[in-house]
C-alpha positions as CSV (number, residue, x, y, z in Angstrom):
1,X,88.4,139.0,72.5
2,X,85.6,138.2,74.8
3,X,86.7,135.1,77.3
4,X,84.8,133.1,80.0
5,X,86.7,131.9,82.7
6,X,85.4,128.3,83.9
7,X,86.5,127.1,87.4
8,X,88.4,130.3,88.6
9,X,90.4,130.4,91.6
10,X,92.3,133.3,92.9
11,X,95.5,132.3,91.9
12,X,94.3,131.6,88.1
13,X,92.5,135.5,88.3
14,X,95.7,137.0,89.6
15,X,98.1,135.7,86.8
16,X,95.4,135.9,84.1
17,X,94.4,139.4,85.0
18,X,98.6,140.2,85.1
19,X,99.2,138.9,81.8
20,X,96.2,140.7,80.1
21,X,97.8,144.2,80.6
22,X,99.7,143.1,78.0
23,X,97.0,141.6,75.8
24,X,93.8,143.9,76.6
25,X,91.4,141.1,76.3
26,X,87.8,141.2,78.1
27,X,88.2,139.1,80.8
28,X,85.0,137.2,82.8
29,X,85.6,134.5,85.4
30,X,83.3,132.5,86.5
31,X,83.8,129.7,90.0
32,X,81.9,126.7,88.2
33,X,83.6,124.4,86.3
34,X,82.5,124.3,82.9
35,X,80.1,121.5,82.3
36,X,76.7,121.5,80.1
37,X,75.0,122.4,83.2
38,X,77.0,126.0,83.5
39,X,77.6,126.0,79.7
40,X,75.2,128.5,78.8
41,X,77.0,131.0,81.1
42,X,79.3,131.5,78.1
43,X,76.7,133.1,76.0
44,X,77.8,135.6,73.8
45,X,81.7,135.1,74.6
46,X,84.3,134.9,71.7
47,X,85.9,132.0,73.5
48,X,86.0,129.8,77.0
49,X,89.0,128.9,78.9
50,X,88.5,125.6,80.9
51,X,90.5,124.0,83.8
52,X,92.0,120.1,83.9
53,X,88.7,118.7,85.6
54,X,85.6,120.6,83.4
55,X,83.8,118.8,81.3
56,X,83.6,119.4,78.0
57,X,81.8,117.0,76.0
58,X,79.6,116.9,72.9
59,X,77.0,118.1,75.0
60,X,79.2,121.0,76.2
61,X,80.6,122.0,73.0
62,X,77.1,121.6,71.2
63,X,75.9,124.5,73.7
64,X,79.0,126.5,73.7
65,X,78.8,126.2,69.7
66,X,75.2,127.6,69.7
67,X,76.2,130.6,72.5
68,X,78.4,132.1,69.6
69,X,82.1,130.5,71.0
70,X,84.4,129.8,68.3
71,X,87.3,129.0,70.7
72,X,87.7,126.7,73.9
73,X,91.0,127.4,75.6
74,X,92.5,124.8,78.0
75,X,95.0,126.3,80.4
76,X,96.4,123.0,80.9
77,X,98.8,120.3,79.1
78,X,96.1,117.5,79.0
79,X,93.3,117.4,77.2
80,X,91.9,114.3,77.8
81,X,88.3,116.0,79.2
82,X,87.5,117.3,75.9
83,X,85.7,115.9,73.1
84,X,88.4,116.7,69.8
85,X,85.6,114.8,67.5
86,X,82.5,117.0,68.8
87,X,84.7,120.2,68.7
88,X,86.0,119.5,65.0
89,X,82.7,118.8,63.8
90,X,81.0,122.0,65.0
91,X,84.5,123.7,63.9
92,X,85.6,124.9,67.4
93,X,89.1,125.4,68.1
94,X,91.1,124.3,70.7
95,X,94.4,125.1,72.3
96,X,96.5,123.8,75.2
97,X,99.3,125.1,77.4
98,X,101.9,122.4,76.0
99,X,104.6,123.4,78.6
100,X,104.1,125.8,81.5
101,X,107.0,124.7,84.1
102,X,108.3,121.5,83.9
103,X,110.5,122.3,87.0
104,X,107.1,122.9,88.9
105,X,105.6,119.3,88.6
106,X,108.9,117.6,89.0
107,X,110.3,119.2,92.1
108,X,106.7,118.4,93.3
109,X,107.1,114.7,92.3
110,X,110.6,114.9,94.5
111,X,109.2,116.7,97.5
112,X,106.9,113.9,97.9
113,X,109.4,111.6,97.8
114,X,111.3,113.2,100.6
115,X,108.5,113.4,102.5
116,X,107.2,110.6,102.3
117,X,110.9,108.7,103.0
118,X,112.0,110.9,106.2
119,X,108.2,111.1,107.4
120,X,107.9,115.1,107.5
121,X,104.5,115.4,107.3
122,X,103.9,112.3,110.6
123,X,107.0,114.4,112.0
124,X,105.4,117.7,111.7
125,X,102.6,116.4,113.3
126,X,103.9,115.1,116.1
127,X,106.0,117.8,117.4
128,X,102.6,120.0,117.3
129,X,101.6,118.1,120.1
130,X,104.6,118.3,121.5
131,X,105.7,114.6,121.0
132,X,109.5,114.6,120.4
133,X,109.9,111.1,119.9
134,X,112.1,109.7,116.4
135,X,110.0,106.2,116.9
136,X,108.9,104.9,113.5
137,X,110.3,107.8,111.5
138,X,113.5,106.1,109.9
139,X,113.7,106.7,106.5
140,X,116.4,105.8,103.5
141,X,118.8,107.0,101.8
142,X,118.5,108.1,98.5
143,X,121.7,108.1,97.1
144,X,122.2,104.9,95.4
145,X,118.5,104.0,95.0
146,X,117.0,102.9,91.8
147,X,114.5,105.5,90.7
148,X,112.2,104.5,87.3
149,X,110.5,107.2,85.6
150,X,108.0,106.3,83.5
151,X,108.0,108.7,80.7
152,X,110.5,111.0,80.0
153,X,109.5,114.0,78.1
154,X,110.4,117.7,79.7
155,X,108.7,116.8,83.1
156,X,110.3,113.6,83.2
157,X,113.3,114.3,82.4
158,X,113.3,117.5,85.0
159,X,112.8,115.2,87.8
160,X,115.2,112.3,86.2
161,X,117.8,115.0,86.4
162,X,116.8,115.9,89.7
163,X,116.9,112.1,91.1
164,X,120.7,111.8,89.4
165,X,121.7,115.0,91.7
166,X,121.3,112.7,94.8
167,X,123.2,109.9,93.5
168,X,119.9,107.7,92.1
169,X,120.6,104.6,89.6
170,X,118.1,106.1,87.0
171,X,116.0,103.5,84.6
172,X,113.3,104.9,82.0
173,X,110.6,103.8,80.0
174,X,109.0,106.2,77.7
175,X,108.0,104.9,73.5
176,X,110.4,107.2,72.2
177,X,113.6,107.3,74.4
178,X,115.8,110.1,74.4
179,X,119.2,109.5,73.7
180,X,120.0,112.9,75.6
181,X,119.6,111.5,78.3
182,X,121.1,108.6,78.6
183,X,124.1,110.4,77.3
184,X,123.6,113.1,80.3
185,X,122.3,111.6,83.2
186,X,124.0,108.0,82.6
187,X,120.5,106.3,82.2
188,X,119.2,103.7,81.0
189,X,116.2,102.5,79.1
190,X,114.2,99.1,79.8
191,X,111.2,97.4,79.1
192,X,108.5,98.1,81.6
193,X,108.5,95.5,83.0
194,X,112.2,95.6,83.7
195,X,111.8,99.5,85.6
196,X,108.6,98.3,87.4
197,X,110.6,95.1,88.6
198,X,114.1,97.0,89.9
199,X,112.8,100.3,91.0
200,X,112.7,101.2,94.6
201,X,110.8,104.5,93.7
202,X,108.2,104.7,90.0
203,X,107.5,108.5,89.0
204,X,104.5,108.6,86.6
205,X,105.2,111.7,83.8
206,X,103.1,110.2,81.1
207,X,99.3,111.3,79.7
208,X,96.4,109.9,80.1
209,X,95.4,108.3,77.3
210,X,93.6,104.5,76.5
211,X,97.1,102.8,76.5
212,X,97.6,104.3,79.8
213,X,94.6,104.0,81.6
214,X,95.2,102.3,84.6
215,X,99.2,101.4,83.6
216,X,99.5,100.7,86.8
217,X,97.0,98.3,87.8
218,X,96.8,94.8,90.3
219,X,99.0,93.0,87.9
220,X,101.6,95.9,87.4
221,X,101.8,96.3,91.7
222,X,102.3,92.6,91.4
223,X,105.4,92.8,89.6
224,X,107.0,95.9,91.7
225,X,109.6,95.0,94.3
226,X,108.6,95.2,97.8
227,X,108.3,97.7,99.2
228,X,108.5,99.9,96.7
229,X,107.6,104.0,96.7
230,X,104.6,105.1,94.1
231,X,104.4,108.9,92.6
232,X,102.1,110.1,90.4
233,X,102.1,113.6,89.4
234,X,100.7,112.8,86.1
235,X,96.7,111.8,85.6
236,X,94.9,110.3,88.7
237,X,93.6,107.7,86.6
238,X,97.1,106.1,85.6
239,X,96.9,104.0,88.5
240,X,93.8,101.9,89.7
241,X,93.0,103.2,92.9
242,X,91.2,100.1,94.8
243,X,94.3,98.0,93.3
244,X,96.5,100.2,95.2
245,X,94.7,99.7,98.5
246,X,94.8,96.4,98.1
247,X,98.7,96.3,98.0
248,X,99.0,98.5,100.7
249,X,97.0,96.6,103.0
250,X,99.1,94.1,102.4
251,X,102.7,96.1,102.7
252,X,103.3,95.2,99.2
253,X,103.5,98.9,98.0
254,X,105.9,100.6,100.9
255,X,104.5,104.1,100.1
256,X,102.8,105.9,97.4
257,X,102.9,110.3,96.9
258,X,99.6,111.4,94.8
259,X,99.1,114.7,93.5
260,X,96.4,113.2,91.3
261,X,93.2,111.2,91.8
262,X,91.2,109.2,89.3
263,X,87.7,110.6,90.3
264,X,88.7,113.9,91.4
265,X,86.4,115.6,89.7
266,X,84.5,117.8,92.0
267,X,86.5,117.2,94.8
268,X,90.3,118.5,93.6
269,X,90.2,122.9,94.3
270,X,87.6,122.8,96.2
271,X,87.2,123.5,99.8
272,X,84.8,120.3,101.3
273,X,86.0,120.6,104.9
274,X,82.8,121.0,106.5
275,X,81.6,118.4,104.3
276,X,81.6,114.6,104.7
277,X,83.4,113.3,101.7
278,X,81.6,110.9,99.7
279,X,84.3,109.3,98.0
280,X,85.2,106.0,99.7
281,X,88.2,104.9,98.1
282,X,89.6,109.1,98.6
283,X,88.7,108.4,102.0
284,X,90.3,104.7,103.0
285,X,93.5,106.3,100.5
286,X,93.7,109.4,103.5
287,X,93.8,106.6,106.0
288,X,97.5,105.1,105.3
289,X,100.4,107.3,107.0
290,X,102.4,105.7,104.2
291,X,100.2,107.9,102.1
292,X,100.1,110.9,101.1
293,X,97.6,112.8,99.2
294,X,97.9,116.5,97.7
295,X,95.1,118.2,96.0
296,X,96.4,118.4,92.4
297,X,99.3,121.3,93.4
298,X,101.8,119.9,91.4
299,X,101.9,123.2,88.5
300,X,101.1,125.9,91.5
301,X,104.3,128.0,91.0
302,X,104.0,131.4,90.4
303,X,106.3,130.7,87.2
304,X,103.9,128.3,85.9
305,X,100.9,130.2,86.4
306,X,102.5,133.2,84.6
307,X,103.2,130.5,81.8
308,X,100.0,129.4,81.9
309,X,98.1,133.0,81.5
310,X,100.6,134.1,78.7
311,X,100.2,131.1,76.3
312,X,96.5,131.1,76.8
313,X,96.2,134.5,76.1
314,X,98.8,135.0,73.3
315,X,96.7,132.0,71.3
316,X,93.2,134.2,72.1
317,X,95.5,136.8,70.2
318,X,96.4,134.4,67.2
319,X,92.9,133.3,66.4
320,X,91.5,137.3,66.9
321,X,94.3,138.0,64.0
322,X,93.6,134.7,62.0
323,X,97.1,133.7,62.7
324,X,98.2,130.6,62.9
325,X,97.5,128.5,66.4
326,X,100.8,127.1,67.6
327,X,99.4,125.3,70.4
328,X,95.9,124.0,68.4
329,X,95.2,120.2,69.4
330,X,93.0,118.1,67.0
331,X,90.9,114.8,66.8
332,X,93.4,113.7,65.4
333,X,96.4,114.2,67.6
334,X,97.9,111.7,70.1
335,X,100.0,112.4,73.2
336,X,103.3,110.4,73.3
337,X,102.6,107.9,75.6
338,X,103.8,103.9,76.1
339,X,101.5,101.0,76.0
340,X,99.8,99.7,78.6
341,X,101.1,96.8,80.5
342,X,100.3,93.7,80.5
């Protein structure tokens, strides 16, 4: 088959152009993300394979539809930018990567954690300018530390088994708790409002969906224990930015580790450093040292990419034969997810 790339970066051609010795697919890739702007760049191809931050809406699809593309492809989990109604109705497919690396985006969520708690990256800086000094870089323990993972499907549960390695009192929320791993990992599963109340660290593993739009919001920091330590390696907007600041100005929230950003869209993978960024609240976030902020990195294992490029390309492969499409998502299909707090 015939596919577009939308928002290609080196590491995506490498692994895609690796797998496809085994698939012989016509590859294309194209740097912008796919949008109804950049749409019509996919005339004439079979099928499109989109990034986490395109945008593909009616408006998208309508044009993709009318290029000839029977297939969008989303080398991702998520699919939370794409418009399942609009897509049925013109009869466009479209797949996901369900799983890519678990590992990847947990051990992510932990080395944030670490950093954040024995200060690497203000220690790294320091001794680049030759200041030696161990001033204001005491950290904790982690052994013996309440950890609360909010949602515990195969990421969550990689990093809950990571956090029980290093000794951490584990408690869980997730709408459909696994009794795996209470059984393995000696947790235990509360009410939210229990985990957001106890914890000295909250990992976000869930989907962005409606119910979890801003989950973590003013009243949500309200109820978290002082000082507590914020990840999110999930969907930027599971926690509301400018309610974040807000508690850190205040030394409610003792650090938070982001991989993901609410609105970044057009700012995430791309290089802007001779720019002047625009967003304010991006900006004022980069300005804690309790802070810190990577660009969405959290998948970028070569094992993961290599995950990534098969699955995409073995579901290209499916539809070309009319098989069945393992990893199809539908209008009507919702990712597991808990309900919003309150």
């Amino acid at each position: 088959m015939k596919l577009a790339v939308f928002d290609t970066h080196r590491f995506d051609r490498e692994a895609l152009e690796a797998a496809n010795a085994r698939y012989g697919h016509t590859l294309v890739f194209f740097e912008p993300r796919l949008t109804a702007q950049t749409a019509r760049l996919a005339q004439g191809f079979d099928a499109v394979c989109s990034f986490v931050n395109d945008k593909v809406d009616a408006a998208t699809l309508e044009l993709l539809h009318a290029g000839g593309t029977r297939l969008v492809a989303l080398r991702s989990a998520g699919y939370n930018h794409v418009d399942l109604a609009a897509a049925a109705r013109l009869g466009l497919k479209v797949v996901r990567v369900p799983e890519y690396s678990p590992y990847a985006v947990a051990e992510h969520a932990v080395a944030l954690v670490l950093a954040l708690n024995r200060r690497i990256h203000q220690a790294h800086a320091r001794v680049r300018d030759w200041n030696f000094s161990l001033d204001g870089l005491v950290g904790f323990d982690l052994h013996g530390k309440t950890v609360g993972v909010v949602g515990t499907g195969r990421i969550g549960r990689a990093a809950a088994r990571i956090f029980h390695g290093f000794g951490c009192r584990l408690l869980c929320f997730d709408a459909a708790p696994e009794a795996e791993v209470e059984r393995e990992l000696g947790a235990r599963y509360v009410p939210l409002e229990t985990l957001l109340r106890e914890a000295d660290i909250i990992s976000l593993h869930v989907p962005l969906t409606p119910g979890t739009h801003h989950l973590v919001d003013a009243a949500a920091l309200e109820k978290m224990k002082r000082g507590v330590m914020i990840i999110n390696t999930g969907r930027g907007a599971l926690i509301d930015s400018r309610a974040l600041i807000d508690a850190l100005k205040r030394g409610h929230i003792g650090a938070a580790g982001l991989d993901v950003y609410e609105e970044e869209e057009g700012i995430f993978f791309q290089d802007l450093s001779g720019q002047v960024l625009q967003d304010d609240v991006l900006a004022r976030l980069l300005t804690f040292p309790n802070v810190l902020v990577t660009s969405h990195q959290a998948f970028l294992t070569r094992e993961a990419l290599g995950n990534i490029a098969d699955t995409t390309l073995s579901s290209l492969q499916a539809f070309e034969r009319g098989q069945p499409l393992l990893h199809e998502v539908s209008a009507g299909q919702v990712l597991r997810a808990p309900p919003r707090t309150e």
